[in-house]
PDB file of N, H, CA, C and O in Angstrom:
ATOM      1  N   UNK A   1    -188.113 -72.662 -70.068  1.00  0.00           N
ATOM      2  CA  UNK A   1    -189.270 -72.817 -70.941  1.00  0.00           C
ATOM      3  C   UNK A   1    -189.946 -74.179 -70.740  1.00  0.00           C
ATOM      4  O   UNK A   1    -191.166 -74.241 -70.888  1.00  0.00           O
ATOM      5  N   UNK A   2    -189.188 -75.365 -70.388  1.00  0.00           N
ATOM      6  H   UNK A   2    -188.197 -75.315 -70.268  1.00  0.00           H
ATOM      7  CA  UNK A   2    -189.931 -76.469 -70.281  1.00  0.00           C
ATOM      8  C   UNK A   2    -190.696 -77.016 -68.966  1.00  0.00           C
ATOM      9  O   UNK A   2    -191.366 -78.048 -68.921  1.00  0.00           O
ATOM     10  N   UNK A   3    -190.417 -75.958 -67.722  1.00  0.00           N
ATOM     11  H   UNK A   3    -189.873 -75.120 -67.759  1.00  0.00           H
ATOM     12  CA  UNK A   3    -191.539 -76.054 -66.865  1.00  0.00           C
ATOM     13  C   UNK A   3    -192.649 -75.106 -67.256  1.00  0.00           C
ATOM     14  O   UNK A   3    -193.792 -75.367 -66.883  1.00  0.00           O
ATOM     15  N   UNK A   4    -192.504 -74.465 -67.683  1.00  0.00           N
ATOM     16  H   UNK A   4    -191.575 -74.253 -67.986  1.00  0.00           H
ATOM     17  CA  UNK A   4    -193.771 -73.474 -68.340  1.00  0.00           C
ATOM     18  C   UNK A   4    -195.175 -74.588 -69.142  1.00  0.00           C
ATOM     19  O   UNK A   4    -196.362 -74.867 -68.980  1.00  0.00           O
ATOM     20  N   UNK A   5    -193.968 -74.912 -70.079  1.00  0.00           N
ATOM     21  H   UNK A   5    -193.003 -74.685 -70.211  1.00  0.00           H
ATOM     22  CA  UNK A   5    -194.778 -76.179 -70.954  1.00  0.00           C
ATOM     23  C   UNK A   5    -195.761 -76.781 -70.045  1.00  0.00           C
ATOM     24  O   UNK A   5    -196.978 -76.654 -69.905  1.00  0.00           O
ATOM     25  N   UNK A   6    -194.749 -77.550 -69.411  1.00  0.00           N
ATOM     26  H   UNK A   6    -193.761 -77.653 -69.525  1.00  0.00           H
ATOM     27  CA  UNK A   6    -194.819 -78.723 -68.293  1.00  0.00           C
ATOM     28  C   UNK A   6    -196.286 -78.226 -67.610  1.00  0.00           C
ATOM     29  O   UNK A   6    -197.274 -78.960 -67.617  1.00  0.00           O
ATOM     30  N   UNK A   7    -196.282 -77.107 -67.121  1.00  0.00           N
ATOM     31  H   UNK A   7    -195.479 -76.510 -67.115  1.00  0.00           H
ATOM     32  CA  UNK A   7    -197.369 -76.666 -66.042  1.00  0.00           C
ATOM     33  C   UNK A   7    -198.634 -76.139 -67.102  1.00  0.00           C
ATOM     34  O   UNK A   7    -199.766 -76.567 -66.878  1.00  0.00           O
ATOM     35  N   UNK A   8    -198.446 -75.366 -68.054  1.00  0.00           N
ATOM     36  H   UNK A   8    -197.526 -75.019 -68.235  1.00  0.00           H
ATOM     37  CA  UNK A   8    -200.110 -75.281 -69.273  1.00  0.00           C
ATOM     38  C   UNK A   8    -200.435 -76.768 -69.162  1.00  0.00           C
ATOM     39  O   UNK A   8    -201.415 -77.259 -68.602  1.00  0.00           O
ATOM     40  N   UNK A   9    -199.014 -77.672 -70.063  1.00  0.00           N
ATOM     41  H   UNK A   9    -198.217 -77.272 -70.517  1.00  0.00           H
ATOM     42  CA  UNK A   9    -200.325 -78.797 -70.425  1.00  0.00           C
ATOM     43  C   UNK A   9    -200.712 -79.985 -69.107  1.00  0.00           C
ATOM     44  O   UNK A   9    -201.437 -80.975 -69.205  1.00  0.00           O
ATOM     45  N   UNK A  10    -199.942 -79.478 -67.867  1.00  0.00           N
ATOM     46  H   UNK A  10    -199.353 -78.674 -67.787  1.00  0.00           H
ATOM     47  CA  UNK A  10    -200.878 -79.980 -67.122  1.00  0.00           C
ATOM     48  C   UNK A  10    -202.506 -79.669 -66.382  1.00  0.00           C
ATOM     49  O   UNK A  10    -203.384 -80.402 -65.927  1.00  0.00           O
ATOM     50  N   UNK A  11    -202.345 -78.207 -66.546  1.00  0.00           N
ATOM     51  H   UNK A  11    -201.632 -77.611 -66.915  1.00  0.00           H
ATOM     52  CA  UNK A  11    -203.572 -77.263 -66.458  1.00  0.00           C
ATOM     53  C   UNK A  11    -204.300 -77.868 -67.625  1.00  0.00           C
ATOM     54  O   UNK A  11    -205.402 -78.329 -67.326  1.00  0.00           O
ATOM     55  N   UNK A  12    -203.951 -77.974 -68.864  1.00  0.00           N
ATOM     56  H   UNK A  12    -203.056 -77.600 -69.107  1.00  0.00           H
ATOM     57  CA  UNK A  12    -204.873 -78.560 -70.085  1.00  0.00           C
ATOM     58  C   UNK A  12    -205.417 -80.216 -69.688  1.00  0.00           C
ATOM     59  O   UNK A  12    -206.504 -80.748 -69.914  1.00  0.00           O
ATOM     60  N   UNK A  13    -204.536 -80.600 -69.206  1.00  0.00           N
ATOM     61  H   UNK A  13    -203.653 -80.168 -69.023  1.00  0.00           H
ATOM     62  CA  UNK A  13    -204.995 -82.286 -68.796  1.00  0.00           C
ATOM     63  C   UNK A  13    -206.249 -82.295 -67.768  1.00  0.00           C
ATOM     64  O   UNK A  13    -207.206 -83.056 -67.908  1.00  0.00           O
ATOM     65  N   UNK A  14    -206.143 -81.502 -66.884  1.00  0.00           N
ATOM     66  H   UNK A  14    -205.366 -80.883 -66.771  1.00  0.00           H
ATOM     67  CA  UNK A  14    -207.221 -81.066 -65.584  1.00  0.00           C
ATOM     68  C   UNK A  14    -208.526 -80.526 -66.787  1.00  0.00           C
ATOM     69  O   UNK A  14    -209.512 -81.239 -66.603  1.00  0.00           O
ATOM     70  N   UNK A  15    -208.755 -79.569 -67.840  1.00  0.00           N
ATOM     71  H   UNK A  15    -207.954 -78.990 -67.990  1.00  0.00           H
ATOM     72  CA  UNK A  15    -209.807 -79.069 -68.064  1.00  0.00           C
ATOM     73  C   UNK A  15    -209.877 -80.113 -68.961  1.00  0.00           C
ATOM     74  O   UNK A  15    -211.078 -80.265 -69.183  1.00  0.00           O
ATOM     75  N   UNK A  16    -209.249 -80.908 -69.590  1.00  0.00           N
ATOM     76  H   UNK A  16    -208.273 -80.785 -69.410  1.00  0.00           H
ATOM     77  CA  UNK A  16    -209.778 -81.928 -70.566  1.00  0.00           C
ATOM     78  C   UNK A  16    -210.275 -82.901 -69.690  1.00  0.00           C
ATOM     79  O   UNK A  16    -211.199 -83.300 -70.398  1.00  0.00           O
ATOM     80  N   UNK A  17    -210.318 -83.329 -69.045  1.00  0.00           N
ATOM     81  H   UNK A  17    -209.567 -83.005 -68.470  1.00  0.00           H
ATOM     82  CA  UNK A  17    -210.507 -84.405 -68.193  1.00  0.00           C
ATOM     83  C   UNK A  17    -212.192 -83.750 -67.691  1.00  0.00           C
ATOM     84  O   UNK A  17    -213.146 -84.425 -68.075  1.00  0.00           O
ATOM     85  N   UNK A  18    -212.437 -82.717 -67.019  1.00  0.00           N
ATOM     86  H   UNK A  18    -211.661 -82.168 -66.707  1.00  0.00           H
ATOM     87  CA  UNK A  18    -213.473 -82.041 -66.261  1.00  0.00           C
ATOM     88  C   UNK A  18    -214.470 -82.680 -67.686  1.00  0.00           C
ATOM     89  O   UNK A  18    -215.354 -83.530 -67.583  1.00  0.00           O
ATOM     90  N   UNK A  19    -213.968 -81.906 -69.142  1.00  0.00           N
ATOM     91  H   UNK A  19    -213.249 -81.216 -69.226  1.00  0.00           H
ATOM     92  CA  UNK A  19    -214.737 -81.123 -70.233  1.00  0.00           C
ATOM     93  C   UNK A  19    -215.432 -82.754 -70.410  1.00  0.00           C
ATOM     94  O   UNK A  19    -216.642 -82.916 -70.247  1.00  0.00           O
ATOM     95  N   UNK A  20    -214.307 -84.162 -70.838  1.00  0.00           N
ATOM     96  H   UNK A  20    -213.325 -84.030 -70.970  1.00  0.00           H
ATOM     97  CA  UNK A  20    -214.266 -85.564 -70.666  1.00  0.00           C
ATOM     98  C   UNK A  20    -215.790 -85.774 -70.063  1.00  0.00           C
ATOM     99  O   UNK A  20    -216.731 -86.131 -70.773  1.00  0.00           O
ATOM    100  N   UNK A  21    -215.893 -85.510 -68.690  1.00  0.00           N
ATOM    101  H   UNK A  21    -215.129 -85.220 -68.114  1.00  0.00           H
ATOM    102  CA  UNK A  21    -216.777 -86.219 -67.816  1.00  0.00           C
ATOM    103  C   UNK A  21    -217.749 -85.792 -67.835  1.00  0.00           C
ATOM    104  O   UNK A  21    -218.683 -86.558 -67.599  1.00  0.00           O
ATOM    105  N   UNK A  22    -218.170 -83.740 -68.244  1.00  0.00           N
ATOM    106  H   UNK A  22    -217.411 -83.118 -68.435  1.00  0.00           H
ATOM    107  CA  UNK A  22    -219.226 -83.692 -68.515  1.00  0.00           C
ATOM    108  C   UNK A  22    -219.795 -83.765 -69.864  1.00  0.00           C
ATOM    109  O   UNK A  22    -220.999 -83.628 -70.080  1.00  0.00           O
ATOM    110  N   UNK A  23    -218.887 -83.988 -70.797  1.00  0.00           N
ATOM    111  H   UNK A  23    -217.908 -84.099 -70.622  1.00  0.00           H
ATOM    112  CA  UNK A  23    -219.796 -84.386 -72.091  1.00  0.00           C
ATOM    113  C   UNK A  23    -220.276 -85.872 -72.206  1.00  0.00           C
ATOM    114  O   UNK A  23    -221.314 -86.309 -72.705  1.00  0.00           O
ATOM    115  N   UNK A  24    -219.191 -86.555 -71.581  1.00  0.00           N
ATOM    116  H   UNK A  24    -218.349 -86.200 -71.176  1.00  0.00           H
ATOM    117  CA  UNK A  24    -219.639 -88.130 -72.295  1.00  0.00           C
ATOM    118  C   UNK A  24    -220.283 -88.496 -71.108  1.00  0.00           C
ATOM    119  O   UNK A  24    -220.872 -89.575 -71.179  1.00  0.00           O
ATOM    120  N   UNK A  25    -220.360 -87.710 -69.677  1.00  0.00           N
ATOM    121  H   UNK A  25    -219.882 -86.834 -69.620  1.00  0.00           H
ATOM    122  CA  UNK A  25    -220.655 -88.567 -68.307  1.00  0.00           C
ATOM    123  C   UNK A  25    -219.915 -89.227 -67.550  1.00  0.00           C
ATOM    124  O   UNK A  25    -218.918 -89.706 -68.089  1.00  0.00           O
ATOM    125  N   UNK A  26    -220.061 -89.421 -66.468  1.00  0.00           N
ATOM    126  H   UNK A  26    -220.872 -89.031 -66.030  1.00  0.00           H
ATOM    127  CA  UNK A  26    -219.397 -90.793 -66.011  1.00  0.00           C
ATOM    128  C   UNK A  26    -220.024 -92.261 -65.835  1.00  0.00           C
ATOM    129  O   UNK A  26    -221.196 -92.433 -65.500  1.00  0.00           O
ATOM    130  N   UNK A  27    -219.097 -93.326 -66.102  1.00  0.00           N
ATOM    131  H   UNK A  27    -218.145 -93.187 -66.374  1.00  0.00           H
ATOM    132  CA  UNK A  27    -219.262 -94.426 -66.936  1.00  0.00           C
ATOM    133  C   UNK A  27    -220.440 -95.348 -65.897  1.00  0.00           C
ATOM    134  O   UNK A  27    -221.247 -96.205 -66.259  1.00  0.00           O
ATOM    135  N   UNK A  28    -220.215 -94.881 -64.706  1.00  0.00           N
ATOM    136  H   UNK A  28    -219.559 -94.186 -64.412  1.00  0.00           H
ATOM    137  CA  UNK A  28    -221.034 -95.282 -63.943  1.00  0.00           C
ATOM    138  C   UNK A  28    -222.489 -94.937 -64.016  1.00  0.00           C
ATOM    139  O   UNK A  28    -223.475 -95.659 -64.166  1.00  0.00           O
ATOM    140  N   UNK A  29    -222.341 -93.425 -63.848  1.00  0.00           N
ATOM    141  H   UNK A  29    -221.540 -92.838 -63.727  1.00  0.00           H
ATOM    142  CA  UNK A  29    -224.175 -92.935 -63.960  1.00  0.00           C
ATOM    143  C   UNK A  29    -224.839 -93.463 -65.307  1.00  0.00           C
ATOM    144  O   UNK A  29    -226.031 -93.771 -65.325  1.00  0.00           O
ATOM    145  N   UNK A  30    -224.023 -93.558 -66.444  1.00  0.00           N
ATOM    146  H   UNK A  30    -223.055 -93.308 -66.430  1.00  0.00           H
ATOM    147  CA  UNK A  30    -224.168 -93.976 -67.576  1.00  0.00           C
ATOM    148  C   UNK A  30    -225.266 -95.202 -67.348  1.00  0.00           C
ATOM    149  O   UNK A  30    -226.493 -95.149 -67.433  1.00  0.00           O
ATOM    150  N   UNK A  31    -224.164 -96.630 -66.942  1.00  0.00           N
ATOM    151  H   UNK A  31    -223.168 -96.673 -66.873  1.00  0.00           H
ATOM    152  CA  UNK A  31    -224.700 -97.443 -67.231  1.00  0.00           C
ATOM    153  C   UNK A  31    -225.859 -98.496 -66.116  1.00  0.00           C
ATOM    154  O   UNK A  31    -226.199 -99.679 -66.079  1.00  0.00           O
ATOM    155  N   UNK A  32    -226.239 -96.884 -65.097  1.00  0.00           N
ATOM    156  H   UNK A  32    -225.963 -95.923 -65.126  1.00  0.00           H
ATOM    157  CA  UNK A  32    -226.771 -97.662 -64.154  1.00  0.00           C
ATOM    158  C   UNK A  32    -228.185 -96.867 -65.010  1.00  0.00           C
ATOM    159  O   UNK A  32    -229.267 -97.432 -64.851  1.00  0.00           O
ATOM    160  N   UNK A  33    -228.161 -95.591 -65.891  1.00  0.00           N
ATOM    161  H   UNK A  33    -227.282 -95.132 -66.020  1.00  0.00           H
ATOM    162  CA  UNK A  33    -229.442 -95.109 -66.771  1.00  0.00           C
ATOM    163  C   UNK A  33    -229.783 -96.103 -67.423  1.00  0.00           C
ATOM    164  O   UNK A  33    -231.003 -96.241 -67.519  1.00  0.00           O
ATOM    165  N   UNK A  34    -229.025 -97.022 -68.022  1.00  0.00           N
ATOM    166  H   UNK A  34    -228.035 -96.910 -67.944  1.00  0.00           H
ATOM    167  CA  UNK A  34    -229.064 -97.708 -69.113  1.00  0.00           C
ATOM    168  C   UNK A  34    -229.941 -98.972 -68.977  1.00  0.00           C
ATOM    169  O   UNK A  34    -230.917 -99.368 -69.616  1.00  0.00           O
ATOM    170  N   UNK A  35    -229.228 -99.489 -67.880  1.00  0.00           N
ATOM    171  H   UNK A  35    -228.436 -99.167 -67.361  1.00  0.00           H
ATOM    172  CA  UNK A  35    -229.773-100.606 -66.598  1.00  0.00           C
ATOM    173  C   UNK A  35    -231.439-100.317 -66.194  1.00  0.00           C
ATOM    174  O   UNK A  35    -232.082-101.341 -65.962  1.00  0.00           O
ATOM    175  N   UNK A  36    -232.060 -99.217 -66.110  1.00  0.00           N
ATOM    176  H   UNK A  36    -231.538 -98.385 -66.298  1.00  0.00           H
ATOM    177  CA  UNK A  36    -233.211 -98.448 -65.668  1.00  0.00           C
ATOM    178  C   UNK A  36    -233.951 -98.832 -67.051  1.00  0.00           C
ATOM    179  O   UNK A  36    -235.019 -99.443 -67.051  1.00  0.00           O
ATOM    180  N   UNK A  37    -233.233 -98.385 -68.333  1.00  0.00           N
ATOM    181  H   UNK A  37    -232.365 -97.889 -68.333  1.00  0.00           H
ATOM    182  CA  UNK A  37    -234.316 -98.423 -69.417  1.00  0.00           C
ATOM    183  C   UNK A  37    -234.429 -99.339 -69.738  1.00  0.00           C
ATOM    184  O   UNK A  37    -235.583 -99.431 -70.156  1.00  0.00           O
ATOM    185  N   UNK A  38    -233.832-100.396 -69.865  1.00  0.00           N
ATOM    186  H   UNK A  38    -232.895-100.322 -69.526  1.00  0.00           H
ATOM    187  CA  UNK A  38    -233.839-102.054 -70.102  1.00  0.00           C
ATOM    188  C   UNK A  38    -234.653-102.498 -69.162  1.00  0.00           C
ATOM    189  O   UNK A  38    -235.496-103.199 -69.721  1.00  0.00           O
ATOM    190  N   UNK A  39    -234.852-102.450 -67.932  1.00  0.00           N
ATOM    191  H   UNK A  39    -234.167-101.880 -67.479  1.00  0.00           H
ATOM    192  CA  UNK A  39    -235.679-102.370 -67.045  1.00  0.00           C
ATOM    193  C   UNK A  39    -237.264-102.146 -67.630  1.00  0.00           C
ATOM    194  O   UNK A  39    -238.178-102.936 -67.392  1.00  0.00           O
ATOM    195  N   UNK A  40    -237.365-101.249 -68.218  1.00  0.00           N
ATOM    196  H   UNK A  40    -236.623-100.607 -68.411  1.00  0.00           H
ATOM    197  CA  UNK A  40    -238.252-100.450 -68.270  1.00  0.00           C
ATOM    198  C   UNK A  40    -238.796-101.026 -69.664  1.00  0.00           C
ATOM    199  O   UNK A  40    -239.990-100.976 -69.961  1.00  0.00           O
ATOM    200  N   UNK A  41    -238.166-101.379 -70.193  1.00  0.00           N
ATOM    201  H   UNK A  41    -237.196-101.420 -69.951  1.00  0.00           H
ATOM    202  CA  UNK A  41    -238.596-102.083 -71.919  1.00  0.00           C
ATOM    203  C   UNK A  41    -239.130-103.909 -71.452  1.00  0.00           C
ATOM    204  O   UNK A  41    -240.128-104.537 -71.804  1.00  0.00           O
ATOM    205  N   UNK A  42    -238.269-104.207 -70.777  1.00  0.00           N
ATOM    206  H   UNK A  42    -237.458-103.697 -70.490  1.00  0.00           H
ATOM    207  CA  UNK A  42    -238.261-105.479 -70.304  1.00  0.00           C
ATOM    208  C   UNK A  42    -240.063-105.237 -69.721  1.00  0.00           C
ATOM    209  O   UNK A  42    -241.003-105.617 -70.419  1.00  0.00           O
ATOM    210  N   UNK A  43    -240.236-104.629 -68.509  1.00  0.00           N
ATOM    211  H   UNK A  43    -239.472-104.321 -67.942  1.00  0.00           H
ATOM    212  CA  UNK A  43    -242.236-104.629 -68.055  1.00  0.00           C
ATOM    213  C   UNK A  43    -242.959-104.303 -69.430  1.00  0.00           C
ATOM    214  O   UNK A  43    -243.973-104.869 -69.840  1.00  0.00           O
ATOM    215  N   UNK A  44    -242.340-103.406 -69.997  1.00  0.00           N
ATOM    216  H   UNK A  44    -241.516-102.947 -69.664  1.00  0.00           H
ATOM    217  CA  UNK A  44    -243.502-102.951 -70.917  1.00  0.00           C
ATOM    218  C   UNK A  44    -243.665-104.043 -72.152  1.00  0.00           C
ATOM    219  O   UNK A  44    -244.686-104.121 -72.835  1.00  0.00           O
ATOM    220  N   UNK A  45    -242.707-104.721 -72.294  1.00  0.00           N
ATOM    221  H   UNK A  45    -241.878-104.658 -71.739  1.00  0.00           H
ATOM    222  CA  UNK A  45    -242.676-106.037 -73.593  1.00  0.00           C
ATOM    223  C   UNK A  45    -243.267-107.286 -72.730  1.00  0.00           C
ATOM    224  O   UNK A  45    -243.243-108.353 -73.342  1.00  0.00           O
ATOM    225  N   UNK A  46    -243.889-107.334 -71.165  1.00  0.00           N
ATOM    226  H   UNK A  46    -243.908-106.466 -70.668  1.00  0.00           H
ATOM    227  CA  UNK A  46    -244.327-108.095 -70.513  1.00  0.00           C
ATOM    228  C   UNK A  46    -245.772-107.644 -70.334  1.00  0.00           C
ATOM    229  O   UNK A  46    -246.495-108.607 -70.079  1.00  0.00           O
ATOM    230  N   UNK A  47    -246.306-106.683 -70.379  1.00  0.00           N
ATOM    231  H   UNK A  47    -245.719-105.900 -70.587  1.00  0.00           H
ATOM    232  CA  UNK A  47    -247.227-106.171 -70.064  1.00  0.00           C
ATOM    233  C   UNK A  47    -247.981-105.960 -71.849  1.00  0.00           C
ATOM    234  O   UNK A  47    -249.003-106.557 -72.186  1.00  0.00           O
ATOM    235  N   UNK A  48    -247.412-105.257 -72.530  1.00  0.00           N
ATOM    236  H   UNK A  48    -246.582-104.772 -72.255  1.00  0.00           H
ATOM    237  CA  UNK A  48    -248.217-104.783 -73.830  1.00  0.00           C
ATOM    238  C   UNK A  48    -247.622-105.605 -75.209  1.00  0.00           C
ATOM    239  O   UNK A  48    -248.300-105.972 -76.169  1.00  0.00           O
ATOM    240  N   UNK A  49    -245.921-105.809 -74.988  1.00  0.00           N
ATOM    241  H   UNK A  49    -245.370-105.511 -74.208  1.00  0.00           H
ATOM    242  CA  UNK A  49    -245.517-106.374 -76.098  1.00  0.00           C
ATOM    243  C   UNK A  49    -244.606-104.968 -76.924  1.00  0.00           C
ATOM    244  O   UNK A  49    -245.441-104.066 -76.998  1.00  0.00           O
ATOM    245  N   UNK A  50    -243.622-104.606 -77.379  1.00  0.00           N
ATOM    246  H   UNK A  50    -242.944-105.338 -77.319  1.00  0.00           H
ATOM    247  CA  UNK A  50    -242.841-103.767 -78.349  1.00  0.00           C
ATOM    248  C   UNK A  50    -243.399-103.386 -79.322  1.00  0.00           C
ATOM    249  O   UNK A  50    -244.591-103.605 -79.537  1.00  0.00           O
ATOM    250  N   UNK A  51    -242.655-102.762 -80.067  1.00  0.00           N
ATOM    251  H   UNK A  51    -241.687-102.585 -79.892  1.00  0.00           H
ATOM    252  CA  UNK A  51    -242.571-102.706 -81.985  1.00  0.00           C
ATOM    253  C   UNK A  51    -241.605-102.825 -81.959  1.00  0.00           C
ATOM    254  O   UNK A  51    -241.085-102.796 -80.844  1.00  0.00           O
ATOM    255  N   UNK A  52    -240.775-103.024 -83.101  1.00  0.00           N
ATOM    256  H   UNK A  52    -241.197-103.048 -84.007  1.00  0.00           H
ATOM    257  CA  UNK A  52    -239.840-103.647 -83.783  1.00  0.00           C
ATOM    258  C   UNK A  52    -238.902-102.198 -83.631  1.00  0.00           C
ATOM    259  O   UNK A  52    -237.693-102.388 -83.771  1.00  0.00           O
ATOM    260  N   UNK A  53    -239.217-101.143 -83.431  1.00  0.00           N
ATOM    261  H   UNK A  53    -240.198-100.988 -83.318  1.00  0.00           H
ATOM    262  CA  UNK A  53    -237.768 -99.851 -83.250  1.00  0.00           C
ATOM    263  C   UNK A  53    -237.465-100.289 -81.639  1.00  0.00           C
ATOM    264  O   UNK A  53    -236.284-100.148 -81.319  1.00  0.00           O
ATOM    265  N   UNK A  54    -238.570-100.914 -80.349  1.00  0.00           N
ATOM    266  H   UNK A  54    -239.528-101.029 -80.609  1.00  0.00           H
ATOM    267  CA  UNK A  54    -238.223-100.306 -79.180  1.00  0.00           C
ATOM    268  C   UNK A  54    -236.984-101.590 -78.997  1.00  0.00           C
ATOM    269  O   UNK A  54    -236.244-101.599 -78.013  1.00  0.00           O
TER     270      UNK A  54
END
């Protein structure tokens, strides 16, 4: 019974992990989007100026 175990919750570790990367992303693509919009706030607060939400 305890390779049985053994082998589901390693099958469960593999789909948690997949389920992991496509909900939250990976940490990389993440913070190179992130990098882009700061970018992108940074010209436009050079060019026109913000409001107080951007």
């Amino acid at each position: 019974m305890g390779v049985i175990l053994k082998e589901k919750l390693k099958g469960l570790k593999l789909y948690l992990k997949a389920w992991h990367k496509e909900e939250y992303g990976g940490g990389d693509d993440r913070i190179a989007v992130l990098i882009e919009d700061i970018k992108d706030l940074d010209i436009r607060s050079e060019l026109v100026g913000l409001s107080d939400q951007e």
